[in-house]
C-alpha positions in Angstrom: 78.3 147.5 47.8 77.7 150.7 46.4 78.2 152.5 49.6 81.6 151.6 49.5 82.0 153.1 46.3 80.8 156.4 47.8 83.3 157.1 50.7 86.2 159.2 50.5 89.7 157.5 48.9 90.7 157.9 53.0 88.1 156.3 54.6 87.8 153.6 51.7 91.9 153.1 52.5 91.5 152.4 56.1 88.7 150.3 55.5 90.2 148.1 53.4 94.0 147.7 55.6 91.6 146.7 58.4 89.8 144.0 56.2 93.0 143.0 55.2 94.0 142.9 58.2 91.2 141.3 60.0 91.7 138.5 57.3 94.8 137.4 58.0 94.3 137.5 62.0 91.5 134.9 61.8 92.9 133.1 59.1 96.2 133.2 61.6 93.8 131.5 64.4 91.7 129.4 62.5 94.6 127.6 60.9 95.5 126.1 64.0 92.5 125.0 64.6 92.5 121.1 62.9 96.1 121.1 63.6 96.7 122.2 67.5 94.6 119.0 68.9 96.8 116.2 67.2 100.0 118.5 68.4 98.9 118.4 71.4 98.5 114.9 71.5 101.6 113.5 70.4 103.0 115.7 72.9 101.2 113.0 75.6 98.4 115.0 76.2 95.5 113.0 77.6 91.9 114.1 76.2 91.5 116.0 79.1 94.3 117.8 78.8 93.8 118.7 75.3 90.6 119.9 76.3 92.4 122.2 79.1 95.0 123.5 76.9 92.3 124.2 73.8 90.2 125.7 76.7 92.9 128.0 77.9 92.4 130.2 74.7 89.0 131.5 76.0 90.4 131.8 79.6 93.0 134.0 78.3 89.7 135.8 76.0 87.7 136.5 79.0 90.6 137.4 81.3 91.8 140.6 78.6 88.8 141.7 77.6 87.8 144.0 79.8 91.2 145.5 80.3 91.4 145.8 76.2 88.4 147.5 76.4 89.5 150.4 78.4 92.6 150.4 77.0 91.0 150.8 73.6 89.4 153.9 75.4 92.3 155.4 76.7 95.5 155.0 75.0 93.9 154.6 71.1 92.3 151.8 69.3 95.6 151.0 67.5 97.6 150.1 70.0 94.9 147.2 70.8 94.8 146.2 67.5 98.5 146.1 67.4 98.9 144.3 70.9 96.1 141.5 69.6 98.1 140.8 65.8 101.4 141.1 67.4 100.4 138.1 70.1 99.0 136.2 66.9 101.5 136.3 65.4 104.4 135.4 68.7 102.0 133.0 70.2 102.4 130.3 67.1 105.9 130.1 67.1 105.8 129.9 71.3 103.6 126.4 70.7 106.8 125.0 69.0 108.8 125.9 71.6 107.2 124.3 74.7 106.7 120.3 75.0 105.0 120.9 78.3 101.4 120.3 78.7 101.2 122.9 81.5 103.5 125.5 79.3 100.9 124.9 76.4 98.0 125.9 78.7 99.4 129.1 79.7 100.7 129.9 75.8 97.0 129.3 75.2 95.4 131.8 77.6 98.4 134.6 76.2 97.3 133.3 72.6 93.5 134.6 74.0 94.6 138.0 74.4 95.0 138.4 70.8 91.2 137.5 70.3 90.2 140.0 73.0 92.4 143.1 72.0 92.1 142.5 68.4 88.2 141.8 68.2 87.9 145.0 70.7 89.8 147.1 68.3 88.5 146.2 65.5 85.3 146.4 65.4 86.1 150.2 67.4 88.0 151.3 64.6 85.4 150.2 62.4 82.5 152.4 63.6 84.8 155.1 64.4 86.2 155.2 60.7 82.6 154.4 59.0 80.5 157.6 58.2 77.3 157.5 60.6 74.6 157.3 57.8 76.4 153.8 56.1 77.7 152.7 59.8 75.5 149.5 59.8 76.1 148.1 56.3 80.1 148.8 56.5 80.0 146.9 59.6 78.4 144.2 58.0 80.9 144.1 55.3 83.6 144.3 57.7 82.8 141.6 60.1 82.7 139.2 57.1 86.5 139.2 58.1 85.5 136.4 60.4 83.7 133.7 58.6 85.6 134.6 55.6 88.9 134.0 57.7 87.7 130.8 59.5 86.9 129.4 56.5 90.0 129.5 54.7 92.5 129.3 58.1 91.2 125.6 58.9 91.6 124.9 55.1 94.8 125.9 54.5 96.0 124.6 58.1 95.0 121.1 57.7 96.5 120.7 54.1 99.6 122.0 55.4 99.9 119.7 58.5 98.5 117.0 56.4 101.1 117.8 53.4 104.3 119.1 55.5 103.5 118.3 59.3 102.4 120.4 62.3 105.9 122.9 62.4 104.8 124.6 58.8 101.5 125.1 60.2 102.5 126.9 63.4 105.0 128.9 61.3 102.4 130.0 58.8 100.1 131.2 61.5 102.9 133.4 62.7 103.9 134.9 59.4 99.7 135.6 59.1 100.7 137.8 62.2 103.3 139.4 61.4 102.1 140.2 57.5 99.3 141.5 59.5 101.0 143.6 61.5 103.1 145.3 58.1 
């Protein structure tokens, strides 16, 4: 921890608005996690159909990646990290919108570009902003955005849909997103 102490106020800045923001984005996705298959469900999904539609979200992962990559590469690492918050935080809301099972599959694969343009930028802008002699240990630090987020996003999720029902839930995610994005 000390070699965070040690960086320039700039560098220590960006650092810490990426954490922050790499916090809420999983917590954003995680939180749907407990709460999307029983939605899904009392929509009259079948199980296989749940499993397509939860499925879909690494469809849409594997389909982006690539571009996000190069696009990461030749337009600016920002503007991935900005296209993969703003889905997360548009893709929530579309959930409530749909009570199609097909819809739901195709919100899903759109919900996995924000995985594969956000993880992409992120962990760019990380090395790109971390000096080279600490690279390795801030990268550490940083990617405890993920477990950190994935822990508290299914938390918070479930006690929501458990306390208020699925629509707070899908709403929160959002606002993750979008207080993300600000």
């Amino acid at each position: 921890m000390n070699t965070i102490a040690t960086l320039n106020p700039q560098t220590r800045r960006n650092l810490g608005i990426l954490f922050t923001m790499g916090l809420l984005f999983w917590a954003s996705l995680a939180s749907l996690l407990p709460t999307l298959p029983p939605y899904v469900k009392s929509l009259g999904a079948s199980n296989q159909q749940l499993g397509i539609v939860m499925g879909s979200f690494a469809i849409g992962l594997l389909l982006f990646r690539p571009q996000m990559g190069r696009l990461a590469d030749s337009r600016g690492r920002k503007i991935v990290l900005l296209i993969g918050i703003t889905v997360a935080a548009i893709a929530p809301i579309l959930h409530l919108l749909t009570q199609s099972i097909s819809v739901l599959m195709v919100i899903r694969v759109f919900h996995g570009l924000s995985i594969a343009a956000f993880t992409t930028a992120y962990n760019a802008l990380v090395v790109d902003v971390s000096p080279p002699q600490n690279r390795g240990e801030l990268i550490g630090y940083m990617s405890l955005v993920n477990p950190i987020g994935m822990a508290l996003g299914p938390a918070i999720g479930g006690y929501l849909q458990e306390w208020k029902g699925s629509t707070p839930v899908f709403v929160l995610a959002s606002c993750l997103g979008v207080v993300s994005l600000i």
